[in-house]
Residue, then its C-alpha position, 0 to 999 in steps of 0.5 A: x500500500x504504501x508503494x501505490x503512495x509512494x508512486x502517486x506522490x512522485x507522479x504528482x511531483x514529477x508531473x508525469x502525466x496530466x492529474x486526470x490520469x495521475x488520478x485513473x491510474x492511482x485509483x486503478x492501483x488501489x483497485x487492485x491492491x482491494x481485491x488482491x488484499x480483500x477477497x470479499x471485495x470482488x464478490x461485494x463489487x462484482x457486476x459494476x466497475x466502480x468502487x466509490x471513491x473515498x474523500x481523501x480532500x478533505x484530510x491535509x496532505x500532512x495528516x495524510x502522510x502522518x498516518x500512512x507512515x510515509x517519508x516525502x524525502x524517500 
């Protein structure tokens, strides 16, 4: 989890690719990683291809990195 973090900041950062697609591919990744973690999850979400999307915005990006433990200079 932290890795999907990890590239999300540095894509950001970087500017990689414009922020609608920086966005596509991060919640593609997070996607992934619920149903690789949480086998429930595709029976729960089977039939739809949208998982709704948590509201992160509303937390600072400091509170956000605090609490996933996640070193910016790495």
């Amino acid at each position: 989890m932290k890795l999907i973090y990890r590239e999300l900041f540095r894509d950001i950062r970087v500017r990689k690719d414009v922020i609608d697609k920086v966005s596509k591919n991060h919640y593609a990744k997070l996607k992934h990683w619920l149903l690789k973690t949480n086998s429930f999850a595709g029976k729960l979400y089977a039939g739809t291809d949208l998982i709704e999307p948590v509201a992160c915005e509303e937390y600072s990006a400091e509170l956000q990195v605090s609490i996933l433990g996640i070193e910016p200079e790495d």
